[in-house]
C-alpha positions, 0 to 999 in steps of 0.5 A, a space after each residue: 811491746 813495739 811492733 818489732 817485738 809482736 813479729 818477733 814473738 810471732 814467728 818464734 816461740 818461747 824456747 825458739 834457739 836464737 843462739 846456737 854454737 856448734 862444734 867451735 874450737 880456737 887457738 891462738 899461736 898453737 894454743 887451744 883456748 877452746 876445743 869443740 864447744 857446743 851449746 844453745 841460747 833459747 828465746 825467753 831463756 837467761 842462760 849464763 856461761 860460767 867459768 873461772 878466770 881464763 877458761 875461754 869466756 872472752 874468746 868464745 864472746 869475741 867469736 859471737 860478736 866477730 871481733 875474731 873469726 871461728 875457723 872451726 865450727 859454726 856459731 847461729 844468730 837467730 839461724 843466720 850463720 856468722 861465717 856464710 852470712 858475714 856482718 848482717 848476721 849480728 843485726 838481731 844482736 845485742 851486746 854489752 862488752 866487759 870494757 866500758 864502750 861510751 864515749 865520756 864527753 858525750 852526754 847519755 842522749 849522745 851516746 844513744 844516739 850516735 848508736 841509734 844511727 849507726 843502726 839505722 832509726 831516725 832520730 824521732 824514732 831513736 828519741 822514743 826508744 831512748 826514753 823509753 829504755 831509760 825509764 826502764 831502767 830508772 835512768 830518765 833523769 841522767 839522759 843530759 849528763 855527760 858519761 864521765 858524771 856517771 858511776 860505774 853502776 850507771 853507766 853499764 845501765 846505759 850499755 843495757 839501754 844502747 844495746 837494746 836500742 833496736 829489738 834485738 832477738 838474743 843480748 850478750 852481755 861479757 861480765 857485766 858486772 865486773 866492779 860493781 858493788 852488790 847491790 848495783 850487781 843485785 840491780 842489773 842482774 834482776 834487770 836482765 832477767 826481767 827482760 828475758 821474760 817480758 821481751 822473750 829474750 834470748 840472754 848471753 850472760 858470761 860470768 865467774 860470780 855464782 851469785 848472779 845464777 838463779 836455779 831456774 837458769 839455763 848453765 853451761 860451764 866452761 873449765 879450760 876451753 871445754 865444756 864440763 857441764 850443761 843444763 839448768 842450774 839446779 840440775 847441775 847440782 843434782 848431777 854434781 851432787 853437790 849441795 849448792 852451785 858453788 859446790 858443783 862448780 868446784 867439782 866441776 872445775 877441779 879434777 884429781 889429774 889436773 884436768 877438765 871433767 868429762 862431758 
């Protein structure tokens, strides 16, 4: 564990929020893509958001990482508020977007570098914690190769590694998976769940694939920009009483008047 990660764990428990949205709503041209959504991110905590296609995932990531503004509520890293403490309030934040973001002529060491820089660690620093995220994530041998020479699997592998390249306190990750085979999927999800454990990490995970979702995790549920379902995975279900999660996610997402369900 770095020194960054012991301060960390010092000053903030397990089940600390790292991340909190509150009461957050946006529209585009009159538009509600999401009306009032309210949830939290614990450390040591996977907590996936799921939602079908169009239900606000992307705009609620793009709000957390301020690529757009909230206008109404508040979003919380790690207690720094976006709109009072503007940018430096994502310094505790790392994320991995749903587009690929390497550059494809640079080499794997480039990419971390360049990235490592813009963070601020001198290269002697960045190189030990290159090598290291690589390592965990069985990439060590591919750190001379340029991008375009990796597969899609390998190279969100290296998205996971930058962005967890300065110890940062909550990751969010946009459908990470998107295109992967299984197996890689498999891969990658078992990774990030690891991390929440062993680094007491506060994870993001957005997503519409069920299978990446363990019973244990903590759920929200986004249908149509609200929020019809919050809590750990199995206790949705046995809220639902549905038989599994691809169940409840189902009763959840469909109501007979067309409409979100009730919080």
């Amino acid at each position: 564990m770095s020194e960054a990660d012991a301060a960390r764990d010092g000053a903030a428990g397990s089940g600390a929020p790292a991340l909190e949205v509150d009461r957050v709503s946006f529209a585009y041209a009159g538009r509600k893509a999401l009306d009032d959504v309210s949830f939290t991110v614990r450390r040591g905590r996977f907590t996936a958001l799921l939602g079908p296609n169009g239900a606000g995932k992307t705009t609620l990531f793009s709000l957390i990482t301020r690529l757009f503004d909230a206008r109404e509520g508040a979003i919380r890293i790690a207690g720094r508020d976006l709109a009072k403490t503007g940018a430096s309030a994502l310094a505790p934040l790392g994320v991995v977007f749903q587009q690929p973001t390497l550059d494809l002529d640079l080499t794997v060491r480039q990419n971390l570098r360049y990235f490592a820089r813009l963070r601020g660690l001198s290269v002697k620093d960045a190189d030990r914690r290159i090598e290291a995220q690589l390592e965990r994530l069985a990439m060590a041998e591919r750190i001379g190769e340029k991008v375009r020479a990796l597969n899609g699997g390998h190279r969100r592998r290296v998205e996971i590694a930058r962005a967890l390249l300065h110890d940062p306190e909550v990751v969010v990750l946009d459908e990470a998976t998107v295109g992967l085979d299984v197996p890689t999927r498999r891969t990658i999800v078992d990774h990030v769940h690891d991390l929440t454990r062993t680094r007491n990490l506060a994870v993001l995970w957005t997503t519409h694939l069920i299978d990446e979702i363990l019973p244990g995790d903590d759920l929200v549920v986004l249908h149509r920009g609200r929020i019809v379902a919050t809590g750990t995975a199995e206790g949705v279900v046995a809220e639902t009483g549905a038989p599994d999660l691809d169940g409840a996610f189902a009763r959840l997402t469909r109501a007979p008047d067309g409409e979100a369900a009730a919080r």
